[in-house]
C-alpha positions as CSV (number, residue, x, y, z in Angstrom):
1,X,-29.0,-2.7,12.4
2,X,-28.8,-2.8,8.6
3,X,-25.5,-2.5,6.6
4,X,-27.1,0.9,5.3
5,X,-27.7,1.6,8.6
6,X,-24.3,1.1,9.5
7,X,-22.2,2.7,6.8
8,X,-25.2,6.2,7.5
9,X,-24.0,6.4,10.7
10,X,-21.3,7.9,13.2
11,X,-19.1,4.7,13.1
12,X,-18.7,1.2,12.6
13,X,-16.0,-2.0,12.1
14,X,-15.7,-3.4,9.2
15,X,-16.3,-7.0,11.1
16,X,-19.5,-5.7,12.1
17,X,-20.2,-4.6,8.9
18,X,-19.1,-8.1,7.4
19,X,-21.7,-9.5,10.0
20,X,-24.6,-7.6,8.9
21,X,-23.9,-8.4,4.9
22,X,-23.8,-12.2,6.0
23,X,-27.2,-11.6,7.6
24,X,-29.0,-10.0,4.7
25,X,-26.9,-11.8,1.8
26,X,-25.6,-14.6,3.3
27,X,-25.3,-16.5,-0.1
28,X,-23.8,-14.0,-1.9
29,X,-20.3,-14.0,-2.8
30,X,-17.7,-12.4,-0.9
31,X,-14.5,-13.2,-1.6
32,X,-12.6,-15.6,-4.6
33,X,-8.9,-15.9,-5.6
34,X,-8.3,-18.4,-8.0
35,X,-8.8,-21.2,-5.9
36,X,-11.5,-21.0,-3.9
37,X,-15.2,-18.3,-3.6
38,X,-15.9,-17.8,-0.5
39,X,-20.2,-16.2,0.1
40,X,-20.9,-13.9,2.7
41,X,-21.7,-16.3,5.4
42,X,-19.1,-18.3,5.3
43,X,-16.4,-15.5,5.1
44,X,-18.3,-14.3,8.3
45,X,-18.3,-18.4,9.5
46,X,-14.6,-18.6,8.8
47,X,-13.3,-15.0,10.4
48,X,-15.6,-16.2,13.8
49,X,-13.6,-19.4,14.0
50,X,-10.1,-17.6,13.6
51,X,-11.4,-14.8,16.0
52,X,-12.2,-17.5,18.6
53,X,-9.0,-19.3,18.2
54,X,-6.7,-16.6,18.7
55,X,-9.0,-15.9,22.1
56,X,-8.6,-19.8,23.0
57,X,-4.5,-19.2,23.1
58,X,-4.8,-16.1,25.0
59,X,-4.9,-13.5,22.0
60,X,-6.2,-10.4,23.9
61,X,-7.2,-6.7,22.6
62,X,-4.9,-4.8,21.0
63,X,-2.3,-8.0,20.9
64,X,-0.9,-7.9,17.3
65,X,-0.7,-11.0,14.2
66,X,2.2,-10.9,11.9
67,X,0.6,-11.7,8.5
68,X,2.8,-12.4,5.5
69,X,1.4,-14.1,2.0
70,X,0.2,-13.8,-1.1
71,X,-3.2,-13.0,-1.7
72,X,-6.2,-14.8,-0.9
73,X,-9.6,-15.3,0.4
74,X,-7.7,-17.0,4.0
75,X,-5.9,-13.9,4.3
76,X,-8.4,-12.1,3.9
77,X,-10.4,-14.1,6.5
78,X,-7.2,-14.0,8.8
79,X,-7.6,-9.9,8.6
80,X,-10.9,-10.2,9.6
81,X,-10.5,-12.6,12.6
82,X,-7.6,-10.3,13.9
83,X,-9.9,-7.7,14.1
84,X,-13.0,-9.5,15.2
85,X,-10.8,-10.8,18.3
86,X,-10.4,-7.2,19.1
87,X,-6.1,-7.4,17.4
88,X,-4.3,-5.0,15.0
89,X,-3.1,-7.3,12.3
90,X,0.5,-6.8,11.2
91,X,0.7,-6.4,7.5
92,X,4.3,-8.2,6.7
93,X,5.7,-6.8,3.2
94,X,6.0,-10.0,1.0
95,X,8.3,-8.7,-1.4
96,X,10.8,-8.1,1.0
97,X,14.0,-9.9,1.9
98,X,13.5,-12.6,4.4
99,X,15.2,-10.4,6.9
100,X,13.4,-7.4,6.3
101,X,10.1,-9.8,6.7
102,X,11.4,-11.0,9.7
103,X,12.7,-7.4,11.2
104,X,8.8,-6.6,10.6
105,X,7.3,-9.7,12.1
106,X,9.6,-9.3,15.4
107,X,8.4,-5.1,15.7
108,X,4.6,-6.2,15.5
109,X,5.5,-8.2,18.4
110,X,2.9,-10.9,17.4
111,X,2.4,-14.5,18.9
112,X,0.7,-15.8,16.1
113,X,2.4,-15.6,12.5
114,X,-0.3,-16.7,9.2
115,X,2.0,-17.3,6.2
116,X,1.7,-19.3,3.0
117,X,4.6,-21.7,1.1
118,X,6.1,-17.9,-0.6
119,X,6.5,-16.6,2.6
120,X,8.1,-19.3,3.8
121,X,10.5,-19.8,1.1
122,X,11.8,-16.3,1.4
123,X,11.7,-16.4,5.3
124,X,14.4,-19.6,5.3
125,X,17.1,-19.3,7.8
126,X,15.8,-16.4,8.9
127,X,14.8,-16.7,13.1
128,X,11.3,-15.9,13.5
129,X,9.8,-14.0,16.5
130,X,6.6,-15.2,16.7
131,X,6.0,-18.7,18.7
132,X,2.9,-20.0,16.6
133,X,3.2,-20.3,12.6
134,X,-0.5,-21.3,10.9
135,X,-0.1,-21.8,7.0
136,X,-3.0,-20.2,5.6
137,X,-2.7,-22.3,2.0
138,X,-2.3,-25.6,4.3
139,X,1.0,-26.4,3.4
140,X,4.0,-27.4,5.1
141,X,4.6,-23.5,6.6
142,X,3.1,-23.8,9.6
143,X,0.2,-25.8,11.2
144,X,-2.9,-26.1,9.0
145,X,-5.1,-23.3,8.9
146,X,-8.2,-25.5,8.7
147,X,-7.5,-27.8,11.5
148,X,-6.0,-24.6,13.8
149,X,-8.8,-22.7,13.7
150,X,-12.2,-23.4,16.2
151,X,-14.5,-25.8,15.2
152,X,-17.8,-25.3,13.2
153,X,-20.0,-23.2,14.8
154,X,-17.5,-21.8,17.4
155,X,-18.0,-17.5,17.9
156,X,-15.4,-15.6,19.9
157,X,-16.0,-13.3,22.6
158,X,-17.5,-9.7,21.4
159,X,-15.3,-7.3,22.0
160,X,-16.3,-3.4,22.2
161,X,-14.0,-1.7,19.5
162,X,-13.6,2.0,19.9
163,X,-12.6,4.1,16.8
164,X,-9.1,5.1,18.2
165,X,-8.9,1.6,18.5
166,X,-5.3,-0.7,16.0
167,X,-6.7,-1.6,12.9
168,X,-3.6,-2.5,11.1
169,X,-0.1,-2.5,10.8
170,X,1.9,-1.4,7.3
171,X,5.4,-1.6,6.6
172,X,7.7,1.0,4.4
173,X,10.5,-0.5,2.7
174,X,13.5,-0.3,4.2
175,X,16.9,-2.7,3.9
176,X,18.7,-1.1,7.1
177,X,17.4,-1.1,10.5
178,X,13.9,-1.6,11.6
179,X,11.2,-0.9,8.8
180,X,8.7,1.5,10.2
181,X,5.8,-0.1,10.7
182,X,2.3,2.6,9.9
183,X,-0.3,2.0,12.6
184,X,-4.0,2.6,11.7
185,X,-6.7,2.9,13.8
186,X,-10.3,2.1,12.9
187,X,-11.7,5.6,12.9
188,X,-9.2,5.8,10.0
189,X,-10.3,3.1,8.2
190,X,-13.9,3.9,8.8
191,X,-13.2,7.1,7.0
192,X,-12.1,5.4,4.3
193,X,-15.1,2.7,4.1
194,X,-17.9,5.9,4.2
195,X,-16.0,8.2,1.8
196,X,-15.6,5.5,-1.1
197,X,-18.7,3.3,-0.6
198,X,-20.9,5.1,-2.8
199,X,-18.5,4.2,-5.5
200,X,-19.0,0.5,-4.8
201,X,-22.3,-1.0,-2.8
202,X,-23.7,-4.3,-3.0
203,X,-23.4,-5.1,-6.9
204,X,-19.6,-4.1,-7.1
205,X,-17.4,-6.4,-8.3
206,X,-13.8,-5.1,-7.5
207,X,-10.3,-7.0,-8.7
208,X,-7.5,-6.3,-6.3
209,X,-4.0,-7.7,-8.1
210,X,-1.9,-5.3,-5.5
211,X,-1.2,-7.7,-2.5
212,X,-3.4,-7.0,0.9
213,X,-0.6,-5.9,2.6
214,X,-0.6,-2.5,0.8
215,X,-2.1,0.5,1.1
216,X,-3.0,1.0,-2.2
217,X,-5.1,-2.4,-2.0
218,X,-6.9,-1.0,1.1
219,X,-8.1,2.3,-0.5
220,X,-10.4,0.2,-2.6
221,X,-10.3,-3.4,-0.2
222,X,-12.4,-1.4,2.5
223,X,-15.0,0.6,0.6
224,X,-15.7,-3.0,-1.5
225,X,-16.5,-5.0,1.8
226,X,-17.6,-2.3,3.9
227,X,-20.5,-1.9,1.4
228,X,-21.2,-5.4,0.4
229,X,-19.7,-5.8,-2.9
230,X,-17.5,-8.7,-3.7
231,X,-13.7,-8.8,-4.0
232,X,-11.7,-11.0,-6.7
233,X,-8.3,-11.4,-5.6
234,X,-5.2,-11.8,-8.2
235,X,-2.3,-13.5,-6.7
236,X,0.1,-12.2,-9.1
237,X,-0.4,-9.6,-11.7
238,X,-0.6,-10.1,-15.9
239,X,-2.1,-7.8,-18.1
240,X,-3.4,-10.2,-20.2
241,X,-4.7,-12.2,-17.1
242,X,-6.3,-9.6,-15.8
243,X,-8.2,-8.6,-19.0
244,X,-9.7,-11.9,-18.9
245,X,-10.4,-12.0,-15.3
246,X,-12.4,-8.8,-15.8
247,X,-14.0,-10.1,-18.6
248,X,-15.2,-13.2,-17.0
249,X,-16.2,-11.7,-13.7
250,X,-17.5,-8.4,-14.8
251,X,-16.0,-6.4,-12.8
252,X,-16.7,-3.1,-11.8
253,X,-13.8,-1.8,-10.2
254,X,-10.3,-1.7,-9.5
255,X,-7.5,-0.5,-8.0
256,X,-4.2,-0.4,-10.6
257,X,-0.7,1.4,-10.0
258,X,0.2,3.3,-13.0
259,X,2.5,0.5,-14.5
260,X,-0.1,-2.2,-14.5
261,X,-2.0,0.6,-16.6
262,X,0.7,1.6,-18.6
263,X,1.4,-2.7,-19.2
264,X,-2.2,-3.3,-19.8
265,X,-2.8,-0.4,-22.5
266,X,0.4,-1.5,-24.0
267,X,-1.2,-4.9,-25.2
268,X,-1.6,-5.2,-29.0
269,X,-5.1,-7.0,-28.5
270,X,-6.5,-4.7,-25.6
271,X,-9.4,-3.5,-27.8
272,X,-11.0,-7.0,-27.9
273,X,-12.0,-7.9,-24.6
274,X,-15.4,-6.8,-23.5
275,X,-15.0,-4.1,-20.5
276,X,-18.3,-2.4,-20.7
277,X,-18.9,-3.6,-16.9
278,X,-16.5,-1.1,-15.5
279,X,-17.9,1.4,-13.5
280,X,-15.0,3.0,-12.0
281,X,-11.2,2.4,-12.3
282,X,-8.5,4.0,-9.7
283,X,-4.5,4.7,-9.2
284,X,-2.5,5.4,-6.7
285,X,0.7,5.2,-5.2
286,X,3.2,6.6,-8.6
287,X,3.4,9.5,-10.9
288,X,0.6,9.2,-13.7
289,X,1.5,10.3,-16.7
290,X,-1.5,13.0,-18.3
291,X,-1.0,10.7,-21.8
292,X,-1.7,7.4,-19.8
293,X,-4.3,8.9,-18.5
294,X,-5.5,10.3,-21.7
295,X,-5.3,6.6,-22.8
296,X,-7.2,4.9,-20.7
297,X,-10.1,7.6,-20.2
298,X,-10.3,7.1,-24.4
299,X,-10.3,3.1,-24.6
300,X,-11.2,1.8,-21.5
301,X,-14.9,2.2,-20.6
302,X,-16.1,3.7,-16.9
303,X,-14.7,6.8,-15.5
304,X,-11.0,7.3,-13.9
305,X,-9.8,7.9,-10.6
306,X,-6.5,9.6,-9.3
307,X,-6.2,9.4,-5.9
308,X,-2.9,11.2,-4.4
309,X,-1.9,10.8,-0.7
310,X,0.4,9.3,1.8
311,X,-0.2,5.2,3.7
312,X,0.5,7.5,7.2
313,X,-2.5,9.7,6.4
314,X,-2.6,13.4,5.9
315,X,-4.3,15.4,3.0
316,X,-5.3,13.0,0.2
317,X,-6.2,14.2,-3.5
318,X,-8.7,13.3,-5.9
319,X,-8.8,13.8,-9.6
320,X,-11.7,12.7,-11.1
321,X,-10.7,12.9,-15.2
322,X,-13.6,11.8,-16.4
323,X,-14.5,14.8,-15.3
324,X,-12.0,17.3,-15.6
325,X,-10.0,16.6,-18.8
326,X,-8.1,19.3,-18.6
327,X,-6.5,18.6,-15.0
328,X,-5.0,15.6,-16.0
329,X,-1.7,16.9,-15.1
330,X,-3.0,17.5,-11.8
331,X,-3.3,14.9,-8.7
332,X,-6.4,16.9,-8.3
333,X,-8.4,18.4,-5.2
334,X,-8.6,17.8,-1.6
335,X,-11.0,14.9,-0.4
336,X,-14.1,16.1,1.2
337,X,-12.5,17.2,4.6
338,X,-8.9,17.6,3.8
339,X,-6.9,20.6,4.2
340,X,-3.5,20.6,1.9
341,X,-1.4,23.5,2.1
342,X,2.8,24.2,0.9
343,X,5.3,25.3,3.3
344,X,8.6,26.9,2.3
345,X,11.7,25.0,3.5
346,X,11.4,27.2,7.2
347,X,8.0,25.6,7.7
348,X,6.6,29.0,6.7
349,X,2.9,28.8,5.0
350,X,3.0,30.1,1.3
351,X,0.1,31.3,0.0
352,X,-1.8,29.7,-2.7
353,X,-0.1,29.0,-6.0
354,X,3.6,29.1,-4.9
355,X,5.8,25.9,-5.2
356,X,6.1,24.1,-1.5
357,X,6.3,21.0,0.5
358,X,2.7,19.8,0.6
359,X,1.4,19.4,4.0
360,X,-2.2,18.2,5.1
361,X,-4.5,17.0,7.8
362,X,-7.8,15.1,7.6
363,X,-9.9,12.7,9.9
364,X,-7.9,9.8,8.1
365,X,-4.6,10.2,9.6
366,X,-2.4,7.5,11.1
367,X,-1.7,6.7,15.1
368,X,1.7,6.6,14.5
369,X,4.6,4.7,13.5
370,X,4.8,1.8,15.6
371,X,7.5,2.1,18.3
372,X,9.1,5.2,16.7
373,X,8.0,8.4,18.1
374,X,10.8,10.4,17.0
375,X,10.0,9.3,13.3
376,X,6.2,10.4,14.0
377,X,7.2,13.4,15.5
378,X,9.6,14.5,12.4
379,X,6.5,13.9,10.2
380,X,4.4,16.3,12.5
381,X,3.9,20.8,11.3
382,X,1.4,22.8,12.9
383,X,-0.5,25.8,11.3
384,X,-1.1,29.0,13.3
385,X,-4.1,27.7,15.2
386,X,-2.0,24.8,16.2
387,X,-3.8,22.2,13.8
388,X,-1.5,19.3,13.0
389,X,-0.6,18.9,9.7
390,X,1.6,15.5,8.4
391,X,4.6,16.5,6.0
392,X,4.0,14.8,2.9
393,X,7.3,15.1,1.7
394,X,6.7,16.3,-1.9
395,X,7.2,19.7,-3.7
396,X,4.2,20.7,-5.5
397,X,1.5,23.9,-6.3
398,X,-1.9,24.7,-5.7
399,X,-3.9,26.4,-8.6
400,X,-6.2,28.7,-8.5
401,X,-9.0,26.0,-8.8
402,X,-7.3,23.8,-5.9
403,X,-5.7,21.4,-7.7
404,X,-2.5,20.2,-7.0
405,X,0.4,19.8,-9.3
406,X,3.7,17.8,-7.9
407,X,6.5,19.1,-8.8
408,X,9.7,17.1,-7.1
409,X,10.1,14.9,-3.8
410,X,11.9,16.6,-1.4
411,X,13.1,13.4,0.2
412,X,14.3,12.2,-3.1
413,X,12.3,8.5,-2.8
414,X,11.6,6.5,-5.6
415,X,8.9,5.1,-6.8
416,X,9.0,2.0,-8.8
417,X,6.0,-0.3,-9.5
418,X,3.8,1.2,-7.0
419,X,6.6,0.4,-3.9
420,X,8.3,3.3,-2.3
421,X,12.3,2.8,-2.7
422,X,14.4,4.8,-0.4
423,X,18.2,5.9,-1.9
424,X,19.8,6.1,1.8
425,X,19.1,2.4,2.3
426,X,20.5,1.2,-1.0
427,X,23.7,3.6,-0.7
428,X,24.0,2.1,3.0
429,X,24.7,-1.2,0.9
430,X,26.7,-0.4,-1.6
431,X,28.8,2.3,1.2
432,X,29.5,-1.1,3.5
433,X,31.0,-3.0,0.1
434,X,34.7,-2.6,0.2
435,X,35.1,-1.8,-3.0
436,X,33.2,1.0,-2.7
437,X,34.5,4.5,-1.9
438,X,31.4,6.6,-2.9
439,X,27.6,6.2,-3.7
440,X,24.6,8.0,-4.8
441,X,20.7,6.5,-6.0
442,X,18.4,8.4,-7.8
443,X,15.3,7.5,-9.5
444,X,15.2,7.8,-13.4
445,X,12.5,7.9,-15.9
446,X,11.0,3.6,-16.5
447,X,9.0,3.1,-19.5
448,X,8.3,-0.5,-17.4
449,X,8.5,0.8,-13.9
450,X,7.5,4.1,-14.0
451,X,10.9,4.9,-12.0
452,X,13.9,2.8,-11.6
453,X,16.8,2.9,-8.9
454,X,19.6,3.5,-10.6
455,X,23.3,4.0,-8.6
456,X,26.3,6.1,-9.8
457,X,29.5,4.7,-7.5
458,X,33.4,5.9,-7.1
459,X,35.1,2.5,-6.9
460,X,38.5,1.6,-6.2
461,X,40.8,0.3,-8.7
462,X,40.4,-3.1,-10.5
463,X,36.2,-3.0,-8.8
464,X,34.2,-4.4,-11.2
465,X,30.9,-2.5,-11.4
466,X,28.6,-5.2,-12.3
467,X,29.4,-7.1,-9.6
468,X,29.2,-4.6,-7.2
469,X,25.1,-4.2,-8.0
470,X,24.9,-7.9,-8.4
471,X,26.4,-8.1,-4.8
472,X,23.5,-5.6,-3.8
473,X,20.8,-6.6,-5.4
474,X,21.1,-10.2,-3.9
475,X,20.5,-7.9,-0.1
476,X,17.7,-6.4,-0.9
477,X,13.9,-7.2,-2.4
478,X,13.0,-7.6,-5.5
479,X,11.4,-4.3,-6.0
480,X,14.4,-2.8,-4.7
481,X,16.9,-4.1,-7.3
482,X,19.3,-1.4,-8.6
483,X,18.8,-1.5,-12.6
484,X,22.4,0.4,-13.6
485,X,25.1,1.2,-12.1
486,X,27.5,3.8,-13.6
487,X,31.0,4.8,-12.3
488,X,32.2,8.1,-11.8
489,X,35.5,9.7,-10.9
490,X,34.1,11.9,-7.8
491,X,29.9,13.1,-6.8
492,X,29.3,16.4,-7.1
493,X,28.7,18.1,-4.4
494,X,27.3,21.9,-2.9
495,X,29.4,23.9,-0.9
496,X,28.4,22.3,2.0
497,X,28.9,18.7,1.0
498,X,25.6,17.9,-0.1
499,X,25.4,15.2,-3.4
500,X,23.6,17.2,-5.9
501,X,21.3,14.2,-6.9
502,X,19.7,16.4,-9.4
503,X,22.9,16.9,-11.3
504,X,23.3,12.9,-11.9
505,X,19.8,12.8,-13.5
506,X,21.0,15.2,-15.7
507,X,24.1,13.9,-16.6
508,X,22.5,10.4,-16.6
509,X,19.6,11.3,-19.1
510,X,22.1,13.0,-21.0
């Protein structure tokens, strides 16, 4: 069966679908980071050799990898071998502390951890779970991916995937306890192949710069090689960098969060490099301001794409602004498929164009979060008919023309390059630092980050403040990192206690 074949029908793995591209383009390129290019058939050469590996030491279906680097065509390849050995591969958050990365490795449960010399560095003295380490840059990380793998010419065992079938594993942030891991199944990431692959086909050239292990990358990593195009790989982001990557590979698409947008406009010599390639551009993953947007629509050739929606699933949103202009301070409409409604704080449906908590349900929904049911279950409403519906969490309205307009997030979580930050965890720090008697994070307004953590505290005498967010931004990742810190004499508080967050903002932007 041909790729078109393939993505026309009822369902198909992305493996399989790597498999038939090698078959029809097999000199083609595939994959390149800025080391190595990588053509159809050797991608499919190299993720047959892994696949049979991991079956030589036992690996069996549904068993898990732990997979923590930076991007690259190996990782890439390790992603597809995980899958092709019938696995789930375990996404590891390389940002992340070394314990957080090594809370996440342990929950996958895997065997077999692929890391590089980063991961490495930020996993020292940390005791990892897994028994096998393979260093997918061939360093000094782990046994060398090109002499583990199976020799030349070595494929595994087929294995029949079903679509309910582990696809992958994606962390949340989280600096307390165990992060919650986002399982998706392959019907879900077959959704999102056949819904974006008309975007992209054979003749896309797509850069990725957000790391693999995110699910902003996969929204355009699976429609690019589940149609055939090719995917260039950034291992660290620069706007200027990336203007001339573009340039020089002529790309066609990519996949930005709105601070690489709002960082790449910003350049003084933006209006010199030669874009006309660009097809289609996307975001995800922040708020988007309408004037960025404006922005880019107005200098950067090729049409824009907002896409709104939650890593577990759920209703996601569109907002084509290319073609609707005047809905750029909108996420815009439900996919093709997805149902979004709002829901008063009773879990009582509100009828369109009243301020809610968005809730929604699609075929692209996760399985679950791994080994926490009562998490998955709190994320869970059902309408009338008994349809489930995932919580997104925000406060927003539907218009009249079914477009969506986000309002607040109920849960309070911030949003800071692209990463989710979550308050509790970073007032769990500072809370547990002597020296503290009170704490409270809320996300302000970043000209950089789009939103920055930023702590007001009620110390004890003599507590020097600086030193307190020193002492917590050395516990937690790098995205994580509290920007200010400002002391007050007591939070304010409702009647019942709660910290009125909202209040702080205020005060603060005051």
């Amino acid at each position: 069966m041909t790729s078109i074949e393939m993505l026309d029908g009822d369902f198909a793995t992305l493996p399989d679908l790597v498999r038939a591209h090698a078959a029809e383009r097999p000199d083609a390129v595939a994959a390149a980071d800025p080391l190595r290019r990588l053509s159809w058939s050797e991608l499919d050469q190299l993720a047959d050799r892994i696949a049979a590996r991991l079956q030589q030491d036992g690996f069996t279906k549904g068993e898990r990898t732990a997979i923590a680097g930076l991007n690259s065509v190996e990782q890439m390849a390790v992603i597809l071998g995980t899958l092709r050995a019938g696995g789930v591969a375990g996404l590891v958050t390389n940002s992340a502390t070394g314990e957080q990365m090594a809370a996440m490795i342990a929950d996958t449960g895997a065997r077999h951890l692929f890391l590089d010399s980063a991961a490495k560095a930020s996993l020292a003295g940390q005791s990892i779970a897994a028994r096998d380490l393979i260093a997918m840059d061939g360093s000094d990380a782990g046994a060398p991916l090109a002499d583990w793998i199976a020799p030349k010419g070595t494929r595994p065992a087929s294995v029949d995937i079903e679509p309910g079938d582990g696809f992958n594993i994606i962390y949340s942030s989280g600096t307390t306890g165990t992060p919650k891991g986002i399982v998706h199944s392959h019907a879900m990431r077959w959704q999102h192949i056949q819904r974006g692959a008309p975007a992209y086909g054979p003749d896309a050239v797509t850069i990725l710069s957000t790391p693999l292990y995110s699910n902003t990358t996969m929204a355009s990593f699976m429609p690019t090689v589940g149609s055939g195009g090719q995917v260039v790989l950034m291992k660290k982001f620069d706007a200027r960098g990336f203007l001339e990557l573009a340039e020089r590979e002529r790309a066609t698409n990519t996949m930005l969060v709105p601070v690489q947008y709002r960082r790449i406009m910003a350049l003084d010599d933006f209006d010199r490099f030669d874009l006309s390639s660009f097809v289609m551009k996307y975001c995800t993953s922040a708020p988007f301001p309408a004037a960025l947007k404006a922005d880019v629509l107005k200098r950067w050739p090729g049409g824009l794409v907002e896409i709104y929606g939650m890593t577990e699933g759920g209703a996601a949103f569109i907002l084509e602004a290319h073609q609707f202009p005047d809905k750029l301070h909108t996420v815009g409409k439900p996919a093709p498929g997805h149902i979004a409604k709002v829901i008063d704080e009773d879990g009582k449906e509100l009828p369109q164009g009243s301020v809610g908590e968005v809730v929604g349900r699609s075929p692209a929904m996760m399985t679950g979060y791994n080994n926490r049911p009562d998490a998955t279950k709190a994320m869970h409403w059902y309408d009338g008919e008994g349809h489930l519906f995932y919580r997104h969490g925000d406060i927003g309205r539907i218009d009249e023309d079914g477009f969506l307009t986000l309002m607040d997030r109920a849960k309070d979580m911030i949003i800071s390059g692209g990463f989710n930050i979550f308050p509790s965890d970073l007032e769990a720090i500072l809370i547990a630092d002597e020296r503290v008697v009170e704490a409270a994070v809320v996300g302000m307004p970043s000209e950089e980050w789009g939103e920055t953590p930023v702590a007001f505290v009620v110390l004890k005498d003599g507590a020097d403040p600086e030193s307190v967010r020193a002492d917590c931004n050395a516990k937690v990742g790098k995205t994580q990192r509290i920007s200010a810190i400002t002391v007050v004499e007591e939070l304010p508080r409702s009647p019942i206690g709660k910290v009125l967050k909202r209040e702080l903002r205020d005060a603060y932007a005051g």
